[in-house]
Structures are given as C-alpha cells and as structure tokens.
N, C-alpha and C positions, 0 to 999 in steps of 0.2 A: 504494500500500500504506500502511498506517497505519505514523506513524511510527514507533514500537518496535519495530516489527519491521525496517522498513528500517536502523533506528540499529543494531540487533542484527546485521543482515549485513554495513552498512560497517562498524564495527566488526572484526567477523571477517575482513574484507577488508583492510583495513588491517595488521591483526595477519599476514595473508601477507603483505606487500607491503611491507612495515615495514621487513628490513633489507638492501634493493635500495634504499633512499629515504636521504639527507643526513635529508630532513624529508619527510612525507605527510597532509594533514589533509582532513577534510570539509568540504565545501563545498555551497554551493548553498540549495536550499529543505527538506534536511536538515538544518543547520546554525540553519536562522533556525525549525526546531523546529515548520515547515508540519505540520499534523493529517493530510494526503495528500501524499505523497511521490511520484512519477513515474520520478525517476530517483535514481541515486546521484552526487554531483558530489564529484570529489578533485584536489586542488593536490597536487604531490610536487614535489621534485628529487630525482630520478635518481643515484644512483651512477655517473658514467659512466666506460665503460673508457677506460683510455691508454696510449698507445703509447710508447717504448723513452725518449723523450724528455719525456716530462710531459704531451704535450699530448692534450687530449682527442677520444677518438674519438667516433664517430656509435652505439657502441652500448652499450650499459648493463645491468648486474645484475637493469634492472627489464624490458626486454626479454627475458631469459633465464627470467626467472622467468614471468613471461607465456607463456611459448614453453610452460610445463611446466602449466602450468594449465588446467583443461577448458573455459574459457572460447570464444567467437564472435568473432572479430573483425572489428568493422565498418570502423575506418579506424586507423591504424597508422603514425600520422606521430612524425616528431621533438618536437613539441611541444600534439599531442591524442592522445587514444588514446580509441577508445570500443570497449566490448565489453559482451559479453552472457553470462551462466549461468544457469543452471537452478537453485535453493536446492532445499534438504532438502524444504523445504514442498510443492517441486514450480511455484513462483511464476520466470518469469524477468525477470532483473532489467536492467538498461540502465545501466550505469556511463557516467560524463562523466570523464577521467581528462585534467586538465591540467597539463602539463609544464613547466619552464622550469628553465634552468640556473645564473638567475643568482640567489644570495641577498638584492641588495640590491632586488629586483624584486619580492618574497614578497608584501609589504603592498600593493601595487598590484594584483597580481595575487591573492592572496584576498581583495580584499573586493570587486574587479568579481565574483569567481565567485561568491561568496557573496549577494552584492546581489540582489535583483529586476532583472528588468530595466531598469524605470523607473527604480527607486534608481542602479543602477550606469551608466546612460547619463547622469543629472542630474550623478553627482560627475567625469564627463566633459566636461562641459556650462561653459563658462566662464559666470559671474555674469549678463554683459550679456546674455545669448540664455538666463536663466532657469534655469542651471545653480548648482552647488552650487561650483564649482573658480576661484579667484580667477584673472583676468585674467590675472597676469602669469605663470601658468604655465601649461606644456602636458604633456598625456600622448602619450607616442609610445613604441612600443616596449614599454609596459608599465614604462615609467621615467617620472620627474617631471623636468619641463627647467622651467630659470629663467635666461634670457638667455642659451640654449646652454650653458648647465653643469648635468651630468645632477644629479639629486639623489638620493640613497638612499631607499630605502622599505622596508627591512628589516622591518615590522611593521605592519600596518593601521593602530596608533595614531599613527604618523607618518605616514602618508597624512593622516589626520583633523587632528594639528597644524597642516601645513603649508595646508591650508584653512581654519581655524581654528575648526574644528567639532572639539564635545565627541566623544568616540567613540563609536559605533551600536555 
C-alpha cells in the first residue's frame, strides 16, 4: 500500500494500542518512509501484569487488548505477535508486532527492526567479516556485550555511538 495510507493506519493502530505499551513505535520499511509498504512493523513494551509480589507475569494489558480487537491472529508469542485486519478501505493489513521487556534493549532492538535487512545484519556483522559492529563487541540477546559486561542501548543513538557511527 502507499505509504500514507499505511502511516495513517499504524498510526491509528498505535493510538489503540498506546496505553497497554511502557512505549510503542513504528518500525520497519514504514519508518524509513519506503513509497510501498507491505507490512506494518511495531516495537512496544508491554505493560505487563504482576503478581501479589512485584514480579512479572506472562501476561499483559497488550494481550487483553488484542483479545478485544477484531483482528486474525497468526502467531501469538511472548515476544512477536503478528496479526491481520481488515481497514475501513476494505484493504487487509499484516502487522509485524515486536515485543521485548527490557528498556535498556529498545535501541538494539528498533533499529534491527527498523533496518533493511542488509543494513541491520551489517550493524551485526563484526568489522573483520565486513560488518559495521566493532570487534570487541557482541550482540546477543538483543543486548551489547563488551568482555561479558552487558551494555545498555536504551536508544538507537547509542547503539550508533558505541560503533562509532554518526546516527542513520
């Protein structure tokens, strides 16, 4: 679909989904403003419930709200969700819904989603083997390790410091 129309319904989509979410944003080849659009791709963290003692359960506000939404569901895990609707226009749409609970993981985790593919496999890719990600660190877990001590990535533009590339 052309993108103003697609931005027009993740948009709306979001604005459901908004306060079930810490944080929810667009992602994908929506984001980097593609002229065709395929899918809708979104980064959230989940509100999630907990139990008597603080600790968090397996299920979430964004869960509940999903349950009440006329949407398709295709897979329905802890940490992807994909579903499908029908718009006004009568177009059905194919949402990418990816999860994660941890804040300091954000910037890792939207700018792989957000990336191409090529782009986001290169900034995986250490230096020596033609990659964009200096040697001495690794991605695992959707975290930055630097001689076994995790690193934060709270925001895509520390992702990009810490390789010390300007920010895309």
């Amino acid at each position: 679909v052309p993108w103003l129309q697609a931005r027009t319904v993740a948009q709306a989509l979001i604005n459901k989904l908004e306060p079930a979410c810490h944080r929810i944003k667009i992602a994908g080849s929506l984001r980097r403003r593609m002229e065709l659009v395929g899918d809708i791709e979104l980064v959230a963290i989940p509100r999630m419930d907990i139990d008597l003692f603080g600790s968090p359960l397996d299920t979430s506000d964004l869960d509940r709200l999903l349950a009440e939404c006329p949407v398709t569901m295709h897979k329905n895990g802890a940490k992807y969700k994909q579903f499908s609707f029908t718009g006004t226009s009568g177009y059905t749409y194919k949402v990418d819904l990816f999860l994660q609970s941890d804040p300091a993981t954000w910037g890792v985790n939207f700018m792989l989603r957000t990336g191409s593919a090529q782009f986001s496999h290169r900034m995986v890719t250490p230096k020596w083997q033609g990659g964009y990600k200096p040697d001495e660190l690794e991605v695992k877990d959707a975290r930055v390790w630097r001689a076994g001590l995790a690193l934060d990535t709270p925001e895509e533009e520390a992702v990009f410091d810490l390789w010390g590339m300007k920010f895309v």
